[in-house]
C-alpha positions in Angstrom: 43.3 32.0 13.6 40.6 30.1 11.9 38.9 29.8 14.9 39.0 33.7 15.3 37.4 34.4 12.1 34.4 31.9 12.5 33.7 33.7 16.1 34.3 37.2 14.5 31.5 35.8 11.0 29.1 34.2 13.3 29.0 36.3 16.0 29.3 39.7 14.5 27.1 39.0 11.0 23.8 38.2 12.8 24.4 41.5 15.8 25.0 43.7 12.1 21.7 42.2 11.4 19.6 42.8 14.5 21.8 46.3 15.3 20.1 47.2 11.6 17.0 46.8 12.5 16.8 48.1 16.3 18.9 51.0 15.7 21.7 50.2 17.4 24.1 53.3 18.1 26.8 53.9 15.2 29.6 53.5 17.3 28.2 50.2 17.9 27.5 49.5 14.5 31.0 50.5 13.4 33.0 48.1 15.5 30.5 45.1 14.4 30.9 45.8 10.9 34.5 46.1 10.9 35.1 43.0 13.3 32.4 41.2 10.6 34.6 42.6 7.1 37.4 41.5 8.8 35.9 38.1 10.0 34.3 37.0 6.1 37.7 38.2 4.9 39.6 35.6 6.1 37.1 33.4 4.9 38.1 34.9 1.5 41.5 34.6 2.2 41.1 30.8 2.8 38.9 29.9 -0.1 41.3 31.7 -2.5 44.5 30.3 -0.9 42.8 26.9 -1.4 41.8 27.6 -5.4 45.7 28.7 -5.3 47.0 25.7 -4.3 44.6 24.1 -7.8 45.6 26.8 -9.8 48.9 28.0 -9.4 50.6 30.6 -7.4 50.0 33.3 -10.6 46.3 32.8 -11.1 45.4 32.3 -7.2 47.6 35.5 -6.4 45.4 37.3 -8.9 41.9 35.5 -7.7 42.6 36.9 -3.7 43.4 40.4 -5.1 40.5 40.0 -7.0 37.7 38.7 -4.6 40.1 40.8 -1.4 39.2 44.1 -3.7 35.3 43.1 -4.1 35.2 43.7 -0.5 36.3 47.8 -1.0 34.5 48.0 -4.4 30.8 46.9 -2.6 31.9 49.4 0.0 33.1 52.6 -2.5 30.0 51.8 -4.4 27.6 52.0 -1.0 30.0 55.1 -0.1 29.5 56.9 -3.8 25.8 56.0 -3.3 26.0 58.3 0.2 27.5 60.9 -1.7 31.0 60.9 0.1 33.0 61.3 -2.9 36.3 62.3 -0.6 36.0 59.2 1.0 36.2 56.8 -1.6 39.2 59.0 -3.2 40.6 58.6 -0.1 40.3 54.9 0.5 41.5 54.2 -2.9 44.5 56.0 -2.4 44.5 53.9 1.2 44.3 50.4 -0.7 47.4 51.7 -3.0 49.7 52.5 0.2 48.1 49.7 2.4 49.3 47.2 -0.1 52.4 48.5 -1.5 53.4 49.7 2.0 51.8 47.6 4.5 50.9 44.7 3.5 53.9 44.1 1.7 56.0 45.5 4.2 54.5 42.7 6.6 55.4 40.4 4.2 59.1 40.7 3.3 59.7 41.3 7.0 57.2 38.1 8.6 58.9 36.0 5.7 62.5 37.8 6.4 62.2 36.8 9.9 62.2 33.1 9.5 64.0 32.9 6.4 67.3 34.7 5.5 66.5 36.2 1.8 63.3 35.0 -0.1 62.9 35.1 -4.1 60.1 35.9 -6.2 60.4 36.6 -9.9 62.3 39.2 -11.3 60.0 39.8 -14.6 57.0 39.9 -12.4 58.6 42.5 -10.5 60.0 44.2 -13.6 56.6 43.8 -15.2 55.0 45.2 -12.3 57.1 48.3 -11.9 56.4 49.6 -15.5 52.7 49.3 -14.9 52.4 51.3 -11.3 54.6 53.8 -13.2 51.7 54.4 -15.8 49.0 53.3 -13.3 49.5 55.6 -10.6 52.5 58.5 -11.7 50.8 58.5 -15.1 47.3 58.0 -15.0 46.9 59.8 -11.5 49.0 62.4 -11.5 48.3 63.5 -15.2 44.2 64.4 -14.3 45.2 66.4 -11.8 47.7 68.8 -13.8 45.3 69.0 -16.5 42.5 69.8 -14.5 44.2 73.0 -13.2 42.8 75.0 -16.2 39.7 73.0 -16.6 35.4 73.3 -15.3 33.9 70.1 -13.7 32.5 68.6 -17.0 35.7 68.5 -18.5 37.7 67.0 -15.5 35.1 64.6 -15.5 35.2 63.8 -18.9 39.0 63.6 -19.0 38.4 61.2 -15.8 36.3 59.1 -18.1 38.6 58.8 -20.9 41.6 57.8 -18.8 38.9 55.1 -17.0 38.5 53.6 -20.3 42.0 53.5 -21.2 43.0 52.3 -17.4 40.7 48.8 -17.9 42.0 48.3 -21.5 44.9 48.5 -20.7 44.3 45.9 -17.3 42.7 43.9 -19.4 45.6 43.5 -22.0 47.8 43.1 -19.3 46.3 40.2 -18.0 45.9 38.1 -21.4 49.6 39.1 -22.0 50.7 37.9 -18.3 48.5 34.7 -18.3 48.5 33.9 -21.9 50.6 34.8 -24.6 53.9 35.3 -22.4 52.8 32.9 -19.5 56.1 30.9 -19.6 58.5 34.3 -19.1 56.5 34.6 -15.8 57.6 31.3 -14.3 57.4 30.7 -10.5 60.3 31.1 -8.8 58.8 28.9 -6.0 60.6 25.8 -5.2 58.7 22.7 -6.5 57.0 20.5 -3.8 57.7 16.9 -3.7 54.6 14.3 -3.9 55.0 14.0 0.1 55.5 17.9 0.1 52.6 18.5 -1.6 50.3 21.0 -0.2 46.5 20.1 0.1 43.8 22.3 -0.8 42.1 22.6 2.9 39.0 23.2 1.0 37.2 22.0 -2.8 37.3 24.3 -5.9 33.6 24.4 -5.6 33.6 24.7 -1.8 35.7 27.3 -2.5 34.0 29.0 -5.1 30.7 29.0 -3.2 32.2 30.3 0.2 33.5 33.4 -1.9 30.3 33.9 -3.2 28.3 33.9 0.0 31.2 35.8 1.6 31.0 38.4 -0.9 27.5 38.7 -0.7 27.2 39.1 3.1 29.9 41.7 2.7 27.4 43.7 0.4 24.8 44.2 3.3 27.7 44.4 6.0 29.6 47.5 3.8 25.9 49.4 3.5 25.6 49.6 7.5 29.4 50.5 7.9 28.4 53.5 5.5 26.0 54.9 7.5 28.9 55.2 10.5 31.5 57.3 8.5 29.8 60.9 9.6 29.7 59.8 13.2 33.7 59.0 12.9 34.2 62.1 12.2 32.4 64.2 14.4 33.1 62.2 17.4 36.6 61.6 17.0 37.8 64.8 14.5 38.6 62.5 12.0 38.5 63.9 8.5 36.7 62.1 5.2 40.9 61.5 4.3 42.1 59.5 7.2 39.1 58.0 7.3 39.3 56.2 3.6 42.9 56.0 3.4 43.1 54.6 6.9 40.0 53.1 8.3 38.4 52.0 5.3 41.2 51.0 3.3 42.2 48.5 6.5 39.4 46.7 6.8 38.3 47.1 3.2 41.6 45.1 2.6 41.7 42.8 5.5 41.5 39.6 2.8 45.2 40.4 1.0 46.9 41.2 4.3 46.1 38.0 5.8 46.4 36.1 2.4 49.6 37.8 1.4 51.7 37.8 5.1 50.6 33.7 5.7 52.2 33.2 2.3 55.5 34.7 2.8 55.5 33.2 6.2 55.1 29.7 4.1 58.1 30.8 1.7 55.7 31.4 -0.9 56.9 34.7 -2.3 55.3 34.7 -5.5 51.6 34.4 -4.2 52.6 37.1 -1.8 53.8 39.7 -3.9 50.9 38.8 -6.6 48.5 39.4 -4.2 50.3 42.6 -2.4 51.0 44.2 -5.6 48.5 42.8 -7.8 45.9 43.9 -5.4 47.4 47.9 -6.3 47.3 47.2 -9.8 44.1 46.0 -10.2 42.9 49.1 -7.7 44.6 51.9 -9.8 44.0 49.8 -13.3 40.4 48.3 -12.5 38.3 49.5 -9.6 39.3 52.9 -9.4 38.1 53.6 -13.0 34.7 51.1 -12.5 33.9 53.7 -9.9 34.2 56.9 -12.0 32.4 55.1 -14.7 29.4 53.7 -11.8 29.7 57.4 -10.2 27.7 58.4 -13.5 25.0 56.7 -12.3 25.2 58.1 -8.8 23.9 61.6 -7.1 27.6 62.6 -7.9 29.9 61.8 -10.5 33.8 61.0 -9.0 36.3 62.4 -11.3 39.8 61.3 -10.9 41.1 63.7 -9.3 43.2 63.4 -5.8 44.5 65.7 -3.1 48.3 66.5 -3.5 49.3 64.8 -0.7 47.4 62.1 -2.2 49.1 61.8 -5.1 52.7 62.7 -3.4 52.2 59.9 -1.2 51.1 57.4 -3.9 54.1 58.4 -6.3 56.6 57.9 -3.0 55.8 54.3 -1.8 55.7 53.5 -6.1 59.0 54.4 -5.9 60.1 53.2 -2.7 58.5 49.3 -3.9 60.3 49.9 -7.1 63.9 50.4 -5.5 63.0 47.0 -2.8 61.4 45.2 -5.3 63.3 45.0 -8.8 66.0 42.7 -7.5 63.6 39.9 -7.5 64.8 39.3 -3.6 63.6 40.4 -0.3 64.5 40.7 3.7 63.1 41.5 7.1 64.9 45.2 6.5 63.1 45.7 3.6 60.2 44.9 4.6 60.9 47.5 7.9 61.7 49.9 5.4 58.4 50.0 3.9 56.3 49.6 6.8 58.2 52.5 8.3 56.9 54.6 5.2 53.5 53.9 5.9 53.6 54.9 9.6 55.0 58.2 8.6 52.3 58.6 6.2 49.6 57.5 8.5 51.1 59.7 10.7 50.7 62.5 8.4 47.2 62.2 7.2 46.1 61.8 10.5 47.2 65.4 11.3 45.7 66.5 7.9 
């Protein structure tokens, strides 16, 4: 797999770079970018999987969700920049399902498969479910009802409110979970013994300079994937909606599915679920509001306002997670479960 991702970095990153400035066709264009995302995102994935093995399974899960979301922030931000406000809705709403759904689903059921039942903490998952309650039922659901009976400015100025109180709120969440109540949050992880012990396969700062390069590269690569999304959808009838909750949310993402799936393959639950769910937390709670806030700057502001079968969609797999998740325990059937949501939805917004 390693050796997949070098070929897919060092092969596609320097075609992106001459395609860019001969002109290659978009469809061209497209399928290097995404084969490139994809490619530095498993470069990600290992860096952050090594800085997890340093750091613990709570602050590594929380540095992949982190530096996996960098990768769909550069590319909302080159989107908003385009003006495709739909699109970045859309591919927000894809990172929500796409981790709650799939890549978690492809975790309990990879991890179910070779072991019988895995554990991960049940005040994580607890703590988790009370905050994509607010995050997504609350915080999303609530800007759309009010701005029934509202103009543009004040949408957009309730969306800014609720932006402010969204990254508070993440950021008091984070003190609380790593700081003042960091011992209710223990691993549930069984501890290695010294000839157990797992190796870092890289340094901390070999680590934290491949993320930085990484994330770099991804800036330039997610500007030229940009400039591809109006050719998707006249060529293949795609609309701006199963484009970002699909397509962009995918590859966007590519760094937590691979991070979060090897780990529950390993038994390592915890990471898995911090990084699956985490991710969707710090989306709704973090990058979803720096975009309104950044979209103020932009030819268009983004208010936070989604489509209905957005929102119905987003509220569903909450619940669904909720119902799998609270238990602390999970299974291959589970895991089926919620993958099998996430077709039906794909499915559906597909025929949107």
């Amino acid at each position: 797999m390693n050796k997949l991702f070098a070929i897919l970095v060092f092969g596609g990153v320097p075609l992106v770079l001459i395609g860019a400035f001969l002109d290659w066709s978009e469809m061209m264009m497209f399928f290097l970018c995404c084969v490139s995302i994809i490619g530095l995102s498993g470069y990600i994935g290992r860096a952050t999987e090594s800085l997890a093995i340093v750091s613990g399974p709570r602050v590594g899960g929380l540095l992949n969700a982190t530096f996996g979301n960098a990768v769909e922030l550069i590319i909302s931000i080159f989107t908003l920049k385009a003006g495709m406000v739909g699109i970045v809705l859309a591919s927000l709403t894809g990172s929500v399902l796409g981790n709650l759904l799939l890549v978690l689903g492809l975790s309990f059921f990879a991890g179910g498969i070779k072991f019988k039942r895995q554990k991960f903490s049940v005040h994580s998952a607890r703590y988790n479910s009370g905050l994509l309650i607010f995050a997504v039922i609350i915080a999303f659901v609530i800007p759309e009802v009010f701005s029934m009976t509202m103009n543009s400015e004040k949408t957009l100025s309730l969306s800014i409110g609720i932006a402010i109180i969204l990254i508070a709120l993440y950021l008091a969440g984070l003190f609380f979970k790593l700081v003042t109540h960091r011992g209710v949050f223990s691993s549930t992880d069984k501890p290695e013994t010294e000839t157990e012990k797992e190796l870092p396969e890289w340094t901390k700062r070999k680590s934290i300079l491949i993320l930085l390069l990484a994330t770099v590269v991804v800036a330039f690569v997610s500007e030229q994937l940009v400039h591809t999304f109006e050719m998707l959808g006249a060529k293949f009838g795609w609309s701006e909606l199963f484009i970002g909750v699909i397509i962009v949310a995918i590859v966007g993402n590519a760094a937590e599915h691979v991070s979060a799936i090897t780990m529950a393959v390993k038994n390592k639950m915890e990471v898995s679920v911090e990084i699956a769910v985490g991710s969707t937390l710090q989306v709704a709670m973090f990058v979803a509001p720096i975009l309104v806030l950044i979209s103020l700057f932009m030819p268009q502001s983004m208010a936070l306002v989604f489509t209905w079968p957005e929102l119905v969609a987003m509220v569903t797999a909450v619940l669904l997670v909720i119902n799998v998740s609270n238990d602390g325990e999970s299974n291959w059937f589970e895991g089926l479960t919620l993958f099998a949501a996430y077709l039906i939805m794909g499915i559906g917004f597909y025929l949107l």
